[in-house]
N, C-alpha and C positions, 0 to 999 in steps of 0.2 A: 132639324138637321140630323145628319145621320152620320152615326159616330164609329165609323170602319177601320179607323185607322190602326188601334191597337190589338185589333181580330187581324190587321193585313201584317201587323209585326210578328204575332203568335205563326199565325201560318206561312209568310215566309220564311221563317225562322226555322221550322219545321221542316220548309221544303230543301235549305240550306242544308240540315244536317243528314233530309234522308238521301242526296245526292253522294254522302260521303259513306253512304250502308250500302254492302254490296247488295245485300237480299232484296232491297227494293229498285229496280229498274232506275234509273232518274231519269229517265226520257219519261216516262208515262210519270210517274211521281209528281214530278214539276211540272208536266202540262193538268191535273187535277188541280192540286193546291194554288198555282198561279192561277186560273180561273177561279176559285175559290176565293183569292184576294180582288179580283176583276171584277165578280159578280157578272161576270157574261161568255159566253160559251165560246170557243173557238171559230172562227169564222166558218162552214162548210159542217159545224158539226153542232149537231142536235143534243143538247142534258135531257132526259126521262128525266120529268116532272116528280117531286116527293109525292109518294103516296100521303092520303091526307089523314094525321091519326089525333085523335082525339086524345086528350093531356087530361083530361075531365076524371077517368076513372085509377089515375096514376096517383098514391097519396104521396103529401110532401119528403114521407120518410123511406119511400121504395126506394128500391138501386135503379139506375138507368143507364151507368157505366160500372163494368166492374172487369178489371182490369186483372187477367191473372198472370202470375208470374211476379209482379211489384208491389214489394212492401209500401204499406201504406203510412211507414214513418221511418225517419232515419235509423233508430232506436231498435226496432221491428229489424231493418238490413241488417243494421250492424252484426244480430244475434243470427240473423241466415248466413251473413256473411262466413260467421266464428264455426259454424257449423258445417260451411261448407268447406271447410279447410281438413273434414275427416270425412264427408260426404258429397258423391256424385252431385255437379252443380244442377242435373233434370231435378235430383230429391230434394236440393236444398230449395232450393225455389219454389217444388208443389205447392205448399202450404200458402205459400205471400200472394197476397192480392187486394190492388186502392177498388173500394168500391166508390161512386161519385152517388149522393140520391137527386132524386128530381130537384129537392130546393137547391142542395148545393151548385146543382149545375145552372139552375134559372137565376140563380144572384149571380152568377159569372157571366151567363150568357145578354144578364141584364146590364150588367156593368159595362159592356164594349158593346153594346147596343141593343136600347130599351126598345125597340120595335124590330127587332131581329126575325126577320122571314124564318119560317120552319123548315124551310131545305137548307139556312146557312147556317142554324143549331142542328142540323146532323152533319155537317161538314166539319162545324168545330166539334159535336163529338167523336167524330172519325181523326182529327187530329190532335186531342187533347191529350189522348193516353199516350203518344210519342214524345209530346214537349214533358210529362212529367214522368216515363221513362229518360229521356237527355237532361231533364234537371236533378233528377237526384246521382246519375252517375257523374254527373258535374262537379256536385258536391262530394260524393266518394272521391274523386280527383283532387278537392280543395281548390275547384274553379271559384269557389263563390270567393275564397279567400285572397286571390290575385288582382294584385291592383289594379291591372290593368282591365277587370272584371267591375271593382269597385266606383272604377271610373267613371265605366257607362253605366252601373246601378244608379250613380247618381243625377246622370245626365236622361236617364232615362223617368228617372222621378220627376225630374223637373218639367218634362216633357207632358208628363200624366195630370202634375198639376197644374202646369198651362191649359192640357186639353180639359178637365173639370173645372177650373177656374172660367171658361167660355162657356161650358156646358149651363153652367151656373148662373153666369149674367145675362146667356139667353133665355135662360127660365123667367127669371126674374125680371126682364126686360118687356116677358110678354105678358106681364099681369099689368093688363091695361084696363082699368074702370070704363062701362057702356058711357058713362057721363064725357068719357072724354073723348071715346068714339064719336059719340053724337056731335060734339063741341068741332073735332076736324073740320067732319061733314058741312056743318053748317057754316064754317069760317070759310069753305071754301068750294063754297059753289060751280067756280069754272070747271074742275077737277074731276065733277062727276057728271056734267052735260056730256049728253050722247046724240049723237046725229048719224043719221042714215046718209049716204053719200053716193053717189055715181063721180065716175072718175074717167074723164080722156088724158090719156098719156100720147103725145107728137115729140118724134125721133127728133134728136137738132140734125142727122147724115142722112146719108141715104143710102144701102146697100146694091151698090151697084153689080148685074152680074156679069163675070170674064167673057171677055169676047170668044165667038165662035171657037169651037177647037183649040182653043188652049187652055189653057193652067195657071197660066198667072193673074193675078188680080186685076178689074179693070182700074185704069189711073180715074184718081175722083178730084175734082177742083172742092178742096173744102170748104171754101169762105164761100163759093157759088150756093153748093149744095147747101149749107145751114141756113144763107140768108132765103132759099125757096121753102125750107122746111117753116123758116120763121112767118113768112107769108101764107105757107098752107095753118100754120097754130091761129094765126091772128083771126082768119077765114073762120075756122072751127071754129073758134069762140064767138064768132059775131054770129053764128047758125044755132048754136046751143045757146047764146042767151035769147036768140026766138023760139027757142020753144025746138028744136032740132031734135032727133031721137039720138041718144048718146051712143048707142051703140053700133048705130049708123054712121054716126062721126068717127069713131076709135078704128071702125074698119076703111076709111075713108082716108086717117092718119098712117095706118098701116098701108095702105096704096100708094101716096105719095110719097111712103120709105122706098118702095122698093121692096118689103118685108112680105115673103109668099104664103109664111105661117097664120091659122086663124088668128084673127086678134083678140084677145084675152077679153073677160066677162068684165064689165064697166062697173057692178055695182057691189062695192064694200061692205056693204051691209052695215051694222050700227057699231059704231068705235067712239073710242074716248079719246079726249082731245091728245092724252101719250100714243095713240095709235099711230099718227103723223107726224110729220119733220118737224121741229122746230118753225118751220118759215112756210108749212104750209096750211098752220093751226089757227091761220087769222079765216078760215071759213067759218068756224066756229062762231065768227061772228054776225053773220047774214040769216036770211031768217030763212025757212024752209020754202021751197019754190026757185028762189035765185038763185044764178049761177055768181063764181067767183070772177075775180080777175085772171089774165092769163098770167100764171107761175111760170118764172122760168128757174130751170134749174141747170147745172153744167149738163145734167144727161136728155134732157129735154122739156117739152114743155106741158105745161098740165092745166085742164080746166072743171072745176069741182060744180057741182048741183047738189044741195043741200033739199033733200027728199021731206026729212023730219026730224023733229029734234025734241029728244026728253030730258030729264035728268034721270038717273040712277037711281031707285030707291035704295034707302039706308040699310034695308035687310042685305041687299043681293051690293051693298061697297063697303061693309063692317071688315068682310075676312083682308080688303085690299087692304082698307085703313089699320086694321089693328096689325097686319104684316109691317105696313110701313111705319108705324109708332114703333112696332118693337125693333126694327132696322134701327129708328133714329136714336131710341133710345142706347142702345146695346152699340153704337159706336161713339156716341157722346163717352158712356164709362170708357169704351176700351181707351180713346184719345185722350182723356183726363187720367188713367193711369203711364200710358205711354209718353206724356208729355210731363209726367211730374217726375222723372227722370232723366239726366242727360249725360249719354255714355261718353266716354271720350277714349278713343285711340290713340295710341302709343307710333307717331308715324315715323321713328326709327326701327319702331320693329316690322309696324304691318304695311309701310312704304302711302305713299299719297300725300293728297295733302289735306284730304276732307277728315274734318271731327276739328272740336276744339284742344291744343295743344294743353297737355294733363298739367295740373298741379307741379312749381317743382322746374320745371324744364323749358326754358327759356329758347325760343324761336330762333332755327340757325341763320345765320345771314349770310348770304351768297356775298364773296368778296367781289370788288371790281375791279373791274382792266384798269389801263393805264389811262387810255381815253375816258374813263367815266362811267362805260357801258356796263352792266352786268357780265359777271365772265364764268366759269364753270363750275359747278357747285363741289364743295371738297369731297376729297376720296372716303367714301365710309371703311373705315377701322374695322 
């Protein structure tokens, strides 16, 4: 799973404030950084590919951002600040500068995503030195101190522990023992039969076309046209269970449509019984040679030929199974947490009538008319 979300909060966050600096364009600004949360290019326009650079010879304590102009601690400001109240703000500032080194930046860039592409860790080093430029002026403002700041800190916590609390149980969801891969496997053998298939698909209409010279559609009798279509299926299938070449039939189905386009390649090649409908997965039952019953479906009719039929070996259906283990597992937890609490809403305040009525507050009753009936429910205060 790939974990974008709080890279897409960092950089829109970024792209919000640099719309409010004059020095940076916000047309061009915002179309970077928004593709940048997108992960995909503007429609019509092409990204130059990151050149490819080798991290190999970079040691964990070099600088890799270095940030000049910005004290590297509030502490640091304060004393350029106090300095610069007798000196030009260009000379107060020479001196200050956050350097970031290689680890510091790879524990951050690992944190909002441990498989982080190499062009989207230069995008967040192109946007990192802005957000911690607008966090420390923030703090010279006494934003961090604003309740209404304190607010979303919290709600933003909460947010970070939900998204590691998931991070967390999908880890752990996917340490699934081979014993128990094998154990799937072998409990369920229909799951991993594969057959090879050929397929005619017969239109239930028929595309009829406008008469000479005009535009309007031809009128079609539809109970006529489906019950001839149903007659050309029936046909088909009595030709393909002798032995008929499939693909000779599909274009034969296609003929009695009315349909002028070639008709499509008959043969599916090898699928698992989730490849098909529900209702058309009972070929799987027949052995390879014979053909199915004719299927009917609301869109038309279908006739299968069962070519060949294996199972799956366990090497090449472990990645399926252990996918699907770690699914099963990883919403068992989430549903055994989310059910061992039960929220209740307050429906004077948030209106409705769903949740169950809180502790305390007894169920209003609609008073009745004269006749008996239920009558208007009272004026809320």
């Amino acid at each position: 799973m790939k974990h974008y979300g709080w890279l897409i909060l960092l950089l829109l966050t970024s792209l919000a404030l640099a719309q409010q600096t004059p020095a940076t364009p916000p047309a061009k600004s915002g179309s970077r950084l928004a593709r940048v949360a997108q992960q995909q290019p503007q429609p019509g326009e092409e990204e130059a590919p990151a050149p490819h650079v080798s991290t190999s010879q970079v040691p964990p304590t070099a600088p890799v951002i270095t940030v000049q102009g910005l004290c590297s601690s509030p502490a640091a400001g304060a004393r350029k600040a106090a300095t610069a109240a007798k000196t030009p703000a260009a000379t107060a500032s020479a001196g200050c500068k956050t350097v970031i080194t290689r680890a510091q930046f790879e524990r951050l860039a690992s944190a909002l995503n441990p498989d982080m592409p190499a062009a989207t860790k230069r995008q967040l080093a192109e946007a990192y030195p802005r957000l911690l430029l607008f966090a420390q002026k923030a703090r010279d403002r006494g934003v961090d101190k604003d309740p209404h700041f304190q607010e979303m800190l919290k709600f933003a916590t909460l947010q970070l522990l939900a998204q590691n609390l998931t991070r967390d149980l999908q880890k752990k969801a996917g340490e699934i023992p081979q014993a128990e891969i094998e154990k799937y496997y072998n409990d369920n053998p229909a799951k991993f039969q594969e057959v090879e298939l050929l397929r005619v698909f017969v239109p239930k209409e028929k595309q009829a076309a406008p008469p000479a010279g005009s535009a309007a559609p031809a009128k079609t009798d539809t109970a006529a046209d489906q019950a001839a279509m149903k007659a050309v299926a029936e046909k088909i299938h009595a030709e393909a269970a002798a032995g008929g070449d499939f693909q000779k039939l599909q274009q034969e189905a296609f003929d009695a449509a009315g349909i002028k386009s070639q008709s499509p390649s008959v043969n599916l090649g090898k699928i698992t019984r989730e490849g098909l409908p529900a209702n058309h997965q009972k070929v799987f039952d027949i052995q390879p040679g014979q053909v199915s019953e004719l299927l009917d479906d609301p869109g038309g009719f279908y006739v299968y030929k069962v070519v060949s039929k294996q199972k799956v070996p366990l090497d090449q259906a472990k990645g399926e199974i252990h996918n699907l283990l770690q699914q099963q597992t990883f919403r068992q937890e989430m549903e055994g947490m989310i059910g061992s609490v039960k929220p209740e809403l307050n429906p004077s305040y948030f209106g409705g009538g769903a949740g169950p009525t809180p502790p305390g507050m007894a169920p209003q009753r609609r008073p009745k008319s004269p006749a008996g009936q239920p009558g208007a429910p009272p004026s809320q205060q």
